[in-house]
PDB file of N, CA, C and O in Angstrom:
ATOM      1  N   UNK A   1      55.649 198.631 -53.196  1.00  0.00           N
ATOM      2  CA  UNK A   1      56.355 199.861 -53.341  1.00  0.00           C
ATOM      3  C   UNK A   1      55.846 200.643 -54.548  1.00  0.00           C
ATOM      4  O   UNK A   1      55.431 201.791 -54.386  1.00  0.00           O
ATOM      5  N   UNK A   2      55.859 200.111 -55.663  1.00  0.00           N
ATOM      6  CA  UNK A   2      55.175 201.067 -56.847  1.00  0.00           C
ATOM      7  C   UNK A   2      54.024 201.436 -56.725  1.00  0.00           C
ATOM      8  O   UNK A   2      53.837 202.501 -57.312  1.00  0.00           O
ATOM      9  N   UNK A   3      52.848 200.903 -56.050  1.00  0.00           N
ATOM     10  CA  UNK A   3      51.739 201.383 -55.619  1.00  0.00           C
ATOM     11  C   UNK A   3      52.028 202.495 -54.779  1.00  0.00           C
ATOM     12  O   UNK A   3      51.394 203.530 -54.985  1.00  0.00           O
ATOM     13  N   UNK A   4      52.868 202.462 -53.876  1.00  0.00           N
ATOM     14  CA  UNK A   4      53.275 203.574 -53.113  1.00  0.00           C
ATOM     15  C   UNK A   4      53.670 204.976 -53.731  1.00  0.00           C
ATOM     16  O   UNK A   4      53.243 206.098 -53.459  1.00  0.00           O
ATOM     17  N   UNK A   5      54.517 204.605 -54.551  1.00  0.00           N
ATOM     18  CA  UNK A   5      54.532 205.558 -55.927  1.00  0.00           C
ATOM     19  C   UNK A   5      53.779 206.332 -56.858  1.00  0.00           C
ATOM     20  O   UNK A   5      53.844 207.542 -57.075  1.00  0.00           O
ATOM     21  N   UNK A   6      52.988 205.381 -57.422  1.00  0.00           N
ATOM     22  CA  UNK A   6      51.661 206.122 -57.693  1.00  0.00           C
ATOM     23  C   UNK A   6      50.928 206.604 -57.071  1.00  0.00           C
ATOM     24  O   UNK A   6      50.526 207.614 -57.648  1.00  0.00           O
ATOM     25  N   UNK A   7      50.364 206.433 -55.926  1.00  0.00           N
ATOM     26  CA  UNK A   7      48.969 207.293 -55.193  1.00  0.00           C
ATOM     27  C   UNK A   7      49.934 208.605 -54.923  1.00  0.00           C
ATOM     28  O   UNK A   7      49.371 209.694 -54.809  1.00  0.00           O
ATOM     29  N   UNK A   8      51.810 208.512 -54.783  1.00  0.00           N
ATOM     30  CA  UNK A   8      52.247 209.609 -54.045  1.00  0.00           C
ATOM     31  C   UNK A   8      52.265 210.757 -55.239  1.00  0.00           C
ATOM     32  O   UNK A   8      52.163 211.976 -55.107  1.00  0.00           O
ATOM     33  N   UNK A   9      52.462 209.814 -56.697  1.00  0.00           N
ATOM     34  CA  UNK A   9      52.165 210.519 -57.947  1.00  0.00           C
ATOM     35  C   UNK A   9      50.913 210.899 -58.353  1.00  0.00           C
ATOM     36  O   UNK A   9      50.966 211.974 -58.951  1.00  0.00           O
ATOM     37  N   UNK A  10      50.024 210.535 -58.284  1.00  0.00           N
ATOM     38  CA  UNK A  10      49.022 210.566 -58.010  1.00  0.00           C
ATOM     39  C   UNK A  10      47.773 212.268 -57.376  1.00  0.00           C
ATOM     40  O   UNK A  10      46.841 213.033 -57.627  1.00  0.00           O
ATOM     41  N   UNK A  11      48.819 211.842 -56.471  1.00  0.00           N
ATOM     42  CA  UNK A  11      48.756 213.501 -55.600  1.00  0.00           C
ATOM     43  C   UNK A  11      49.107 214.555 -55.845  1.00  0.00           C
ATOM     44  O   UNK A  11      48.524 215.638 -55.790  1.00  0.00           O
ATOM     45  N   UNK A  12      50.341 214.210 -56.202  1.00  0.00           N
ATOM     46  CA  UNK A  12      51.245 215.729 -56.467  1.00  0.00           C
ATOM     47  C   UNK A  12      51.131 215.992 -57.843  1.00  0.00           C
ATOM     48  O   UNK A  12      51.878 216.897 -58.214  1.00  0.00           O
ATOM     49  N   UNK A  13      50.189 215.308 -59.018  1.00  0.00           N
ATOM     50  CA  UNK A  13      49.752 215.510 -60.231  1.00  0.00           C
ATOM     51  C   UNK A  13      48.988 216.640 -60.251  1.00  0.00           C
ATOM     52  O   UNK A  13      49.132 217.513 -61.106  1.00  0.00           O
ATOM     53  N   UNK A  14      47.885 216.705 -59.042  1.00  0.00           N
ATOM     54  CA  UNK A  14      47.025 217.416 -59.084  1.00  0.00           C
ATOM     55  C   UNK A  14      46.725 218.355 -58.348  1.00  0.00           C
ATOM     56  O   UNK A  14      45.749 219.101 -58.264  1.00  0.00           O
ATOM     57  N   UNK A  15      48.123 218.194 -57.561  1.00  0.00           N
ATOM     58  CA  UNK A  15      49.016 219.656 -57.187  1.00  0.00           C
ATOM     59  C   UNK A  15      48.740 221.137 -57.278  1.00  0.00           C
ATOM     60  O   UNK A  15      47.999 222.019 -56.845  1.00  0.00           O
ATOM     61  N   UNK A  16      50.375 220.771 -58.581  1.00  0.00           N
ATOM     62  CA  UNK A  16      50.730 221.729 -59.066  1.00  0.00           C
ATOM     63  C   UNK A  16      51.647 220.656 -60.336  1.00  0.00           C
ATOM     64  O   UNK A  16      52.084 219.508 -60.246  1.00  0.00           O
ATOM     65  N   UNK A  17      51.659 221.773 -61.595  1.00  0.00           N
ATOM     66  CA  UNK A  17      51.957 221.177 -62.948  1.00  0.00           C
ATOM     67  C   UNK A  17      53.385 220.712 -62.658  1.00  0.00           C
ATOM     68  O   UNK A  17      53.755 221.665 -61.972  1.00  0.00           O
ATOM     69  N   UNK A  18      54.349 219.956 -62.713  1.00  0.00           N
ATOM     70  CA  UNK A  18      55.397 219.737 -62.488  1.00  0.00           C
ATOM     71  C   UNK A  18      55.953 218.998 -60.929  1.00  0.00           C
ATOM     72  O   UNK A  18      57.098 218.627 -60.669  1.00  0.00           O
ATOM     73  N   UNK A  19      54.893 218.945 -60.159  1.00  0.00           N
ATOM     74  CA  UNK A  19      55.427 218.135 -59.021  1.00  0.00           C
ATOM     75  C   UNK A  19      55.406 217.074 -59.361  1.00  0.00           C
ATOM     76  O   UNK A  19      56.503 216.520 -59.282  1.00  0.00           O
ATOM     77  N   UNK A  20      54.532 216.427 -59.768  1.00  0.00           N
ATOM     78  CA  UNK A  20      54.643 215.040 -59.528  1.00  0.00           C
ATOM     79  C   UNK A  20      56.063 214.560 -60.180  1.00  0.00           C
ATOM     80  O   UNK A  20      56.810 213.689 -59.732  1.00  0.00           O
ATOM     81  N   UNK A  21      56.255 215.416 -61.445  1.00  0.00           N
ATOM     82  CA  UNK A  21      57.642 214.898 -62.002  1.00  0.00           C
ATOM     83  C   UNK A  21      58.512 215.175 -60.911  1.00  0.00           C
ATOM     84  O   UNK A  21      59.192 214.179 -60.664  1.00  0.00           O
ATOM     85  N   UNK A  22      58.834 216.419 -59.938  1.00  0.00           N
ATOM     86  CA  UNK A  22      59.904 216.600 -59.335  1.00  0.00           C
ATOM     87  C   UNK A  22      59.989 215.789 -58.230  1.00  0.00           C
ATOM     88  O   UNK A  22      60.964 215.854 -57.482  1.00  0.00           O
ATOM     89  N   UNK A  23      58.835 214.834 -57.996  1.00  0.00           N
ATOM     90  CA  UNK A  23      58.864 213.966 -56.829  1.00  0.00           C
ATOM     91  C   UNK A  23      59.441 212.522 -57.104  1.00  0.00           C
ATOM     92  O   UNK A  23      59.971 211.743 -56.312  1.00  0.00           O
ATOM     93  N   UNK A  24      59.156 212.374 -58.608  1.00  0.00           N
ATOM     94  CA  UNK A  24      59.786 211.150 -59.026  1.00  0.00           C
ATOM     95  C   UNK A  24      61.137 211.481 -59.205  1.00  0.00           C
ATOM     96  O   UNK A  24      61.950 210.558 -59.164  1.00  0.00           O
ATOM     97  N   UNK A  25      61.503 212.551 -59.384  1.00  0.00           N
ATOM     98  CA  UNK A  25      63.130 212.603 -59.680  1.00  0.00           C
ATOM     99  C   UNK A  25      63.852 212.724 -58.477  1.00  0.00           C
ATOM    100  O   UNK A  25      65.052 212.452 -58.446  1.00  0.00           O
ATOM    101  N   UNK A  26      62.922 213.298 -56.980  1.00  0.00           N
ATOM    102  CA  UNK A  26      63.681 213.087 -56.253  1.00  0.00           C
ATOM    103  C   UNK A  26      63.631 211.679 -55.193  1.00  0.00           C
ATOM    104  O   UNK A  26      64.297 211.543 -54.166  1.00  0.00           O
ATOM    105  N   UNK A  27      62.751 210.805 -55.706  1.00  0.00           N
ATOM    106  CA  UNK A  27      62.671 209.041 -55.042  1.00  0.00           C
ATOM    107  C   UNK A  27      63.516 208.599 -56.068  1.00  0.00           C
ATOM    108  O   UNK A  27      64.452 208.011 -55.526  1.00  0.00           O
ATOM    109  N   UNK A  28      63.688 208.593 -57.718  1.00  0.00           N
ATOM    110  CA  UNK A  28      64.863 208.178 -57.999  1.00  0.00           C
ATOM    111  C   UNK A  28      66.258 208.550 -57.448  1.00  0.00           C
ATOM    112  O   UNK A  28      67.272 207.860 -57.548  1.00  0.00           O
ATOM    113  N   UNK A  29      66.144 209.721 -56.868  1.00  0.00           N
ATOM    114  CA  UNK A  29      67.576 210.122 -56.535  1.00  0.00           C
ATOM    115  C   UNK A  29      67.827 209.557 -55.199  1.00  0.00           C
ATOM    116  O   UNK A  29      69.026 209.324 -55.045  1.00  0.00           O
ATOM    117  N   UNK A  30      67.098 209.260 -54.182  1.00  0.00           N
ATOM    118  CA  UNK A  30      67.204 208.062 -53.291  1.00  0.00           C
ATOM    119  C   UNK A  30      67.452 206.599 -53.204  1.00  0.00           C
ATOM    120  O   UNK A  30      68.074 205.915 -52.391  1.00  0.00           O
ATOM    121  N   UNK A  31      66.519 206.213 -54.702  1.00  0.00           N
ATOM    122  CA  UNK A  31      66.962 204.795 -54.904  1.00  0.00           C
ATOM    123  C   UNK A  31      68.323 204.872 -55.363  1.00  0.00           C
ATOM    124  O   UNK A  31      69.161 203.997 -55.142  1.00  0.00           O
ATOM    125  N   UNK A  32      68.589 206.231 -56.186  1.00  0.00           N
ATOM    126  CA  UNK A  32      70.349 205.568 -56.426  1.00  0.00           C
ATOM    127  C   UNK A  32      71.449 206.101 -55.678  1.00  0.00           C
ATOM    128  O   UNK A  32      72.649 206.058 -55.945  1.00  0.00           O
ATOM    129  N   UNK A  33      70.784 206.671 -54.583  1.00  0.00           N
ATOM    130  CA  UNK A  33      71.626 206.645 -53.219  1.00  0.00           C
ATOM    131  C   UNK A  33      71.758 205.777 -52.400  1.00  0.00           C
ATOM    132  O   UNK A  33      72.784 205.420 -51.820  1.00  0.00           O
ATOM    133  N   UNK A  34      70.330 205.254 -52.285  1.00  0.00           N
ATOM    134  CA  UNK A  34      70.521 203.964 -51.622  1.00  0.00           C
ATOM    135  C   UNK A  34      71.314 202.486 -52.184  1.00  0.00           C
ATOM    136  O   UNK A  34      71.623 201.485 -51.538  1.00  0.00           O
ATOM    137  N   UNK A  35      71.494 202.797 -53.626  1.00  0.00           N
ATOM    138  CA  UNK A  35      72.196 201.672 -53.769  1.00  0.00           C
ATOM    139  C   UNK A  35      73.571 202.185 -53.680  1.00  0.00           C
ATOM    140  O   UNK A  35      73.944 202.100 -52.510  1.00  0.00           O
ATOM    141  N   UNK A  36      74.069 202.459 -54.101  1.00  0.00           N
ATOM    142  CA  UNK A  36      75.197 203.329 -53.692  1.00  0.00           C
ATOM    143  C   UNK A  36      75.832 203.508 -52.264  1.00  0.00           C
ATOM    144  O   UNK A  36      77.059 203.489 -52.166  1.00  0.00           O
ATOM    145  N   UNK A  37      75.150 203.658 -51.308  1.00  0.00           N
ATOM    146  CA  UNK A  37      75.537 203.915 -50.151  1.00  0.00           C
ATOM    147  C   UNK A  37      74.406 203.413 -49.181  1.00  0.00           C
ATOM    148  O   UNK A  37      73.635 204.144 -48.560  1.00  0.00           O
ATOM    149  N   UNK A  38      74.448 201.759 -49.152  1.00  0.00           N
ATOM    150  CA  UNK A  38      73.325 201.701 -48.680  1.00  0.00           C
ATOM    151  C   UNK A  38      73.162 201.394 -47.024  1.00  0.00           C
ATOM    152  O   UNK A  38      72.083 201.030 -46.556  1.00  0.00           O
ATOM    153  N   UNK A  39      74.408 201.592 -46.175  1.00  0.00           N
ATOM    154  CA  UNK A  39      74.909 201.453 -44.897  1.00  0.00           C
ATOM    155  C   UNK A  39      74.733 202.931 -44.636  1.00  0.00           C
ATOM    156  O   UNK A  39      74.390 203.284 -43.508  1.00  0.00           O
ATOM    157  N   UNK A  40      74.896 203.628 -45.382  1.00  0.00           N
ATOM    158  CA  UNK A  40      74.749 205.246 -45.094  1.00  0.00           C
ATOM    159  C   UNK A  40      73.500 205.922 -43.825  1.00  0.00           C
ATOM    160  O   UNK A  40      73.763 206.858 -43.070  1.00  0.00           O
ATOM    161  N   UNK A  41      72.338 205.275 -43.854  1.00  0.00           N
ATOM    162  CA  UNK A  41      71.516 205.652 -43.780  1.00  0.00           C
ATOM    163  C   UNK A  41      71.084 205.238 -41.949  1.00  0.00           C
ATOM    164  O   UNK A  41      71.443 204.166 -41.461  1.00  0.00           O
ATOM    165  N   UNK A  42      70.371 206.175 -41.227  1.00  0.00           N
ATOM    166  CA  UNK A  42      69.830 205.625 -40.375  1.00  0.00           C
ATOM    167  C   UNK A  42      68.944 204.233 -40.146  1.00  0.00           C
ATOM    168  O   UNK A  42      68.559 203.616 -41.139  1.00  0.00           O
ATOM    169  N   UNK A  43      68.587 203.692 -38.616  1.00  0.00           N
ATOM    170  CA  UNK A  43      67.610 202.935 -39.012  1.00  0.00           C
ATOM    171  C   UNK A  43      66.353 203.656 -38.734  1.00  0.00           C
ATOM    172  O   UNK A  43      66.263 204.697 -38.082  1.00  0.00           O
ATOM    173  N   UNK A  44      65.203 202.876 -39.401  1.00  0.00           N
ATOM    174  CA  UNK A  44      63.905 203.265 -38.205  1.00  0.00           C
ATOM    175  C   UNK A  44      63.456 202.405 -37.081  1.00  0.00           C
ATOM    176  O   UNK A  44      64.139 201.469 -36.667  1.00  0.00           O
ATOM    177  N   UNK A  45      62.415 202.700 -36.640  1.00  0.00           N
ATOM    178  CA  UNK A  45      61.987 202.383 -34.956  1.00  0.00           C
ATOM    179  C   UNK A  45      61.881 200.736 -35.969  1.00  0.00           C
ATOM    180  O   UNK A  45      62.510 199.797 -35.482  1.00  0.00           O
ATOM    181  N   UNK A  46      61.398 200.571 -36.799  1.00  0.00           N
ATOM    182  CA  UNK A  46      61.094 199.207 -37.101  1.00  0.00           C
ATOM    183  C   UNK A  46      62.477 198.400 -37.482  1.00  0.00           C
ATOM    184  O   UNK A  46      62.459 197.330 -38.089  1.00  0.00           O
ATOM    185  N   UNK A  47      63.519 198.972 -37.100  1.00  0.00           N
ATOM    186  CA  UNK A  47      64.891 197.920 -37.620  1.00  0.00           C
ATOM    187  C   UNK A  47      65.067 197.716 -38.799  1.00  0.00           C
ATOM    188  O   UNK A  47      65.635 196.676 -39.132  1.00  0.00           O
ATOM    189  N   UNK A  48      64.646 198.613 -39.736  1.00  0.00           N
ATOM    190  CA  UNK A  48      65.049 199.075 -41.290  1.00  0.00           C
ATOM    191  C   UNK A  48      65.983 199.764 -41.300  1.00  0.00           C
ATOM    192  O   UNK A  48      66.386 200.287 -40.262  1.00  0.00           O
ATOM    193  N   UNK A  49      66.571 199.947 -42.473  1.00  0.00           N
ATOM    194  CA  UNK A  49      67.010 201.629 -42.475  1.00  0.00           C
ATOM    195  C   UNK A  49      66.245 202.572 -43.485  1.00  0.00           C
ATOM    196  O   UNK A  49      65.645 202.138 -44.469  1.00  0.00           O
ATOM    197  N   UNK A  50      66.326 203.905 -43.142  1.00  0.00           N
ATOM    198  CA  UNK A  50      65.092 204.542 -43.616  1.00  0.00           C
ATOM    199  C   UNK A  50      66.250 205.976 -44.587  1.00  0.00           C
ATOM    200  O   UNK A  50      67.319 206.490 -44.255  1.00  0.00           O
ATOM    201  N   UNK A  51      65.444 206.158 -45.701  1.00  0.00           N
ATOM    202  CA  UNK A  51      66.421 207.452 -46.605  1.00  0.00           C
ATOM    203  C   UNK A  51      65.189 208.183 -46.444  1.00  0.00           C
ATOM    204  O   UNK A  51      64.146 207.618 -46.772  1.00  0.00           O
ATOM    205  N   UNK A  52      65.146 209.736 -45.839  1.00  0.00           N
ATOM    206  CA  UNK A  52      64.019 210.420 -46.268  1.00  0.00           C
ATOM    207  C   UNK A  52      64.489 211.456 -47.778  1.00  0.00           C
ATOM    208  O   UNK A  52      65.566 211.718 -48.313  1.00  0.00           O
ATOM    209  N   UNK A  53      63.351 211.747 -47.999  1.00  0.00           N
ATOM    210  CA  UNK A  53      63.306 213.449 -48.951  1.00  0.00           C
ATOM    211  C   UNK A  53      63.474 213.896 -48.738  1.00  0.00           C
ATOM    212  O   UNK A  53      63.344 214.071 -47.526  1.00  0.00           O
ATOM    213  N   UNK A  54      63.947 214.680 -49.403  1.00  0.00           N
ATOM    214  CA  UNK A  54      64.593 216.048 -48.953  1.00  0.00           C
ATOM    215  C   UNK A  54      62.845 217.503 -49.072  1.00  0.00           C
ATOM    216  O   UNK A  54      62.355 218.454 -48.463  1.00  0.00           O
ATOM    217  N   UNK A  55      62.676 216.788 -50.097  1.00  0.00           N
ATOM    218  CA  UNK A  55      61.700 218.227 -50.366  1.00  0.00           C
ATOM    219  C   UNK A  55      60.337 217.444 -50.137  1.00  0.00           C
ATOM    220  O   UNK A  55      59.306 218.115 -50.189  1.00  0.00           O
ATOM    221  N   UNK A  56      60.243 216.079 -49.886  1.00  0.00           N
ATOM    222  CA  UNK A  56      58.767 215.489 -49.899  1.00  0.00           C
ATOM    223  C   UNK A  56      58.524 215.156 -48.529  1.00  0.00           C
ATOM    224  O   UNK A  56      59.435 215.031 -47.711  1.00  0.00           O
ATOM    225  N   UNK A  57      57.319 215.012 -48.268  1.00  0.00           N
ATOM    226  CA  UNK A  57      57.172 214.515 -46.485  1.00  0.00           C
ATOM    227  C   UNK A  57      57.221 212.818 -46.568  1.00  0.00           C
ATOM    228  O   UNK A  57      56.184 212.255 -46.216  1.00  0.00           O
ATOM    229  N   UNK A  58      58.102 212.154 -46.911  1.00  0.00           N
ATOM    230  CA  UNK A  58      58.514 211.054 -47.530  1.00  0.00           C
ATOM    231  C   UNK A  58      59.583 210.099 -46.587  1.00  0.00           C
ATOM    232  O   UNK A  58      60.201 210.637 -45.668  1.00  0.00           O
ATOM    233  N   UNK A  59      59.694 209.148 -46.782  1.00  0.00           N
ATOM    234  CA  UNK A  59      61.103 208.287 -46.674  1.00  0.00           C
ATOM    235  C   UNK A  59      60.999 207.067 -47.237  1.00  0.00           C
ATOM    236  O   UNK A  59      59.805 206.851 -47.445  1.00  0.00           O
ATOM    237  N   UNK A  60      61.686 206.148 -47.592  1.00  0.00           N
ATOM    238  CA  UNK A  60      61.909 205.049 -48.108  1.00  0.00           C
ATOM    239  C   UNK A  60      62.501 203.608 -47.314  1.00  0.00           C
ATOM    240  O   UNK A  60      63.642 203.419 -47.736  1.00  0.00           O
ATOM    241  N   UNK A  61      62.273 202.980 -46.728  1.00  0.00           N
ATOM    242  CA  UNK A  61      62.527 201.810 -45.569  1.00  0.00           C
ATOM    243  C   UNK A  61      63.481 200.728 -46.738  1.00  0.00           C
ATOM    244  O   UNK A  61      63.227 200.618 -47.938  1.00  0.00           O
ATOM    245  N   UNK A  62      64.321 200.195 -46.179  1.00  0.00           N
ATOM    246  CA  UNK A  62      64.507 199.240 -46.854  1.00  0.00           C
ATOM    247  C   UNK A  62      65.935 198.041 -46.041  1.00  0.00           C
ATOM    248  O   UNK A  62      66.774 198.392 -45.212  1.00  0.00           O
ATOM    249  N   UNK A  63      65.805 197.010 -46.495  1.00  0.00           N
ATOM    250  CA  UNK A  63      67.208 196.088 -45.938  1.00  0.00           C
ATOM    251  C   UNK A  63      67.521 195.566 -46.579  1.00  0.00           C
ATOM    252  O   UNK A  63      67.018 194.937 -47.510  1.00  0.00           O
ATOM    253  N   UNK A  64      68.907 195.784 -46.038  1.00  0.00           N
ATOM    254  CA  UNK A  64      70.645 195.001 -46.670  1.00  0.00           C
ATOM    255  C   UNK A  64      70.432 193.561 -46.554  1.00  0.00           C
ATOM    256  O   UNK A  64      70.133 193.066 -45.468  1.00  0.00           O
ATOM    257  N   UNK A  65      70.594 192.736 -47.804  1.00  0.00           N
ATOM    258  CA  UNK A  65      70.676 191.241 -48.163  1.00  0.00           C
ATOM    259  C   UNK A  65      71.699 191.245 -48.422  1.00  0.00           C
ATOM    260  O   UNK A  65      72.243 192.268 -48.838  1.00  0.00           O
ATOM    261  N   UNK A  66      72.408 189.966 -48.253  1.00  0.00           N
ATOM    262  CA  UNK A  66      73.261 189.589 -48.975  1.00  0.00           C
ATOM    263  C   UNK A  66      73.534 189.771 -50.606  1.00  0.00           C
ATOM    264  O   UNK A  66      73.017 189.012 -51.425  1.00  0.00           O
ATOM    265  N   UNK A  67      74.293 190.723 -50.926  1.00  0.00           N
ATOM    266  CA  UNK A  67      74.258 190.801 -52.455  1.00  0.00           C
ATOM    267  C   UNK A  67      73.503 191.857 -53.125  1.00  0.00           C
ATOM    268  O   UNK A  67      73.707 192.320 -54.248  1.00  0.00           O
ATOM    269  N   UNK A  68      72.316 192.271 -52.010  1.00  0.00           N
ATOM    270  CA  UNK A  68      71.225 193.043 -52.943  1.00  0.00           C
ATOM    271  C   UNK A  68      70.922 194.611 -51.829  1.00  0.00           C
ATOM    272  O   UNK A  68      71.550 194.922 -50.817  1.00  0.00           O
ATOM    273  N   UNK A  69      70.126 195.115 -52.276  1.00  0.00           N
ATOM    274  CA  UNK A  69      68.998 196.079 -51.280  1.00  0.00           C
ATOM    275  C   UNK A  69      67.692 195.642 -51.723  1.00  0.00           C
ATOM    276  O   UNK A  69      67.409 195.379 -52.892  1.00  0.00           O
ATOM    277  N   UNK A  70      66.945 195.582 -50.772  1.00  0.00           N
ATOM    278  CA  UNK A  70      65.437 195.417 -50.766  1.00  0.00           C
ATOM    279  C   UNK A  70      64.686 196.574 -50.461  1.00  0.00           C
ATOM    280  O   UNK A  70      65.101 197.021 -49.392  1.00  0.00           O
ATOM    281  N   UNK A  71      63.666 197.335 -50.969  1.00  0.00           N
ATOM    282  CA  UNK A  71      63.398 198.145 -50.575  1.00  0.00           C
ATOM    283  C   UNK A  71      62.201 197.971 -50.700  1.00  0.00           C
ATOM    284  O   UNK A  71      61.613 197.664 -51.737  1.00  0.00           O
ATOM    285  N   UNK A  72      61.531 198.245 -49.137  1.00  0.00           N
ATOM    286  CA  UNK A  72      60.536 197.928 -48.612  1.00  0.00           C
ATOM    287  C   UNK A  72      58.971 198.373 -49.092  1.00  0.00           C
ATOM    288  O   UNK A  72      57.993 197.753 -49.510  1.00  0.00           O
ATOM    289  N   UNK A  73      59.370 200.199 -48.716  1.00  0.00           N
ATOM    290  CA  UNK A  73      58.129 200.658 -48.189  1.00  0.00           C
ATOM    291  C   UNK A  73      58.403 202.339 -49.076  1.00  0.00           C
ATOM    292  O   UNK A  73      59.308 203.084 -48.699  1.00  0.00           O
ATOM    293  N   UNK A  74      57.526 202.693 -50.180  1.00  0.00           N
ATOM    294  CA  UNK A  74      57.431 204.494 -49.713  1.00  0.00           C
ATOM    295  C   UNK A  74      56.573 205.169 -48.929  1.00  0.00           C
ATOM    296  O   UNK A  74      55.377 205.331 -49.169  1.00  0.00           O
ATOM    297  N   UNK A  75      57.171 205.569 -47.986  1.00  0.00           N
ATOM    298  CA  UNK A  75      56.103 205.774 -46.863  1.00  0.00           C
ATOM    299  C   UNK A  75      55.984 207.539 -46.747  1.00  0.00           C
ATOM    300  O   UNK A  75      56.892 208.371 -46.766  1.00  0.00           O
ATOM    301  N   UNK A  76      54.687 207.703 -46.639  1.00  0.00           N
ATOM    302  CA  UNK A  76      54.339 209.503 -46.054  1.00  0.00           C
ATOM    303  C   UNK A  76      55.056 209.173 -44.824  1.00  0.00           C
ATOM    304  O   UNK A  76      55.160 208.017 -44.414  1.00  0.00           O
ATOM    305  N   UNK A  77      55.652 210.413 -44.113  1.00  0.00           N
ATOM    306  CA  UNK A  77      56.070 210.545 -42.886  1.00  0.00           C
ATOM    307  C   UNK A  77      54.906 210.401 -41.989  1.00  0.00           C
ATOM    308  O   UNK A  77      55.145 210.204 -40.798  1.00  0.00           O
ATOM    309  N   UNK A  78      53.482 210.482 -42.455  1.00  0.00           N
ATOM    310  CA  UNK A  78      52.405 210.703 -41.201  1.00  0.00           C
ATOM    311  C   UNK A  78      51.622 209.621 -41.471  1.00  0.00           C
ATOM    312  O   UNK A  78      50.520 209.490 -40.937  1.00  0.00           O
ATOM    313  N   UNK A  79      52.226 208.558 -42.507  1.00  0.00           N
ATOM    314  CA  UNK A  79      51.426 207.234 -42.288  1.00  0.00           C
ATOM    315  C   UNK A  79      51.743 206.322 -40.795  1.00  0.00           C
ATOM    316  O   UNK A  79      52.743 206.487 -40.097  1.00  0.00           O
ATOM    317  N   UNK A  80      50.716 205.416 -40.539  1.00  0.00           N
ATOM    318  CA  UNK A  80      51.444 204.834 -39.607  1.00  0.00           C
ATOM    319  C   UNK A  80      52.375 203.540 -39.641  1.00  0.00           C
ATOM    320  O   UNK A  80      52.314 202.673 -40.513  1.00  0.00           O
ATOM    321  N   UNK A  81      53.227 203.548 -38.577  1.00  0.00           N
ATOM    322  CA  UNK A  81      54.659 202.940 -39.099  1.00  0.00           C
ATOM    323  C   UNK A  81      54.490 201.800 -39.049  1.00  0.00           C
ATOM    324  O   UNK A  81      55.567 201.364 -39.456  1.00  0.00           O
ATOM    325  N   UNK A  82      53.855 200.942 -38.821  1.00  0.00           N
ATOM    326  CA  UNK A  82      53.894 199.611 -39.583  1.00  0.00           C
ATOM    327  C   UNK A  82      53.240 199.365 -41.316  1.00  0.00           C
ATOM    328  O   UNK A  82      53.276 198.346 -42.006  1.00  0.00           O
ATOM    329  N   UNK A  83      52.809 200.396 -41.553  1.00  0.00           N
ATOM    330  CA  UNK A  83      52.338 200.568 -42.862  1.00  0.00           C
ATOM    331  C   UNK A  83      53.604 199.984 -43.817  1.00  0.00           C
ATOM    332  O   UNK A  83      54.656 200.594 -44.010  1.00  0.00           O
ATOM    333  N   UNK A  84      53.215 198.499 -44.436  1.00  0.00           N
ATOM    334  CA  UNK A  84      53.894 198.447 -45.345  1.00  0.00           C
ATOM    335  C   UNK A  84      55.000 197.150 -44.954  1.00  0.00           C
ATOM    336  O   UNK A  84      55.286 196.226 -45.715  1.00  0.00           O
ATOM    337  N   UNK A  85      55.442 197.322 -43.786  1.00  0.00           N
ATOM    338  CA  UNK A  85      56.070 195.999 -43.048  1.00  0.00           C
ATOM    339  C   UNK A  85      56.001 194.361 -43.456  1.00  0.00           C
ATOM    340  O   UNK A  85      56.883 193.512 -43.323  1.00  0.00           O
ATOM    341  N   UNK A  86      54.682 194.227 -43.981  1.00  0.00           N
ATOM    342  CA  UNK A  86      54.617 192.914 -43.966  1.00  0.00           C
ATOM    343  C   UNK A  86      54.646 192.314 -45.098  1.00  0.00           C
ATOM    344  O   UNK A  86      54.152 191.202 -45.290  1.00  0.00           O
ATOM    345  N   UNK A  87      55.410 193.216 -46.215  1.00  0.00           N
ATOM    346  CA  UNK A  87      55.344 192.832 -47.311  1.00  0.00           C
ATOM    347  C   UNK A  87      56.640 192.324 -47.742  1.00  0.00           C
ATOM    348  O   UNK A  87      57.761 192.599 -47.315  1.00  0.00           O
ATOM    349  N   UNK A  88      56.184 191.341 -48.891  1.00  0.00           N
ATOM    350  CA  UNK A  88      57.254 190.521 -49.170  1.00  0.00           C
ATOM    351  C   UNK A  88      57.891 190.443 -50.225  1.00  0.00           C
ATOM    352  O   UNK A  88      58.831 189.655 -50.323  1.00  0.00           O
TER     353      UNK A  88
END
């Protein structure tokens, strides 16, 4: 997942001056939605449940443990969807 983070930071660094920050503030604002409300959310085709962005072409995969959230995957919307699945 943090690798996922960076290349997405990565990108939007070299943008425009200030995206990349506004992209991290809005995947933090998912992770603390998702913990927060973490039944909230649809699933995806892969039997996750998935939080997208609001302003990024983005979503975030992740599953309910006992006790915890796991969160999987930051995924581009136009990666392909097993991207990221098999990680542990």
């Amino acid at each position: 997942m943090q690798r996922d983070l960076d290349e997405a930071l990565e990108y939007y660094f070299g943008v425009r001056e200030g995206l990349a920050d506004d992209f991290w503030d809005e995947a933090m604002a998912a992770f603390d939605e998702i913990a927060k409300r973490s039944m909230r959310h649809h699933f995806d085709s892969c039997g996750m449940r998935r939080k997208n962005l609001q302003r990024f072409p983005y979503h975030v995969l992740y599953e309910i443990l006992p006790g915890r959230v796991r969160i999987m995957v930051v995924r581009h919307d136009r990666r392909d969807p097993r991207f990221g699945l098999r990680r542990q």
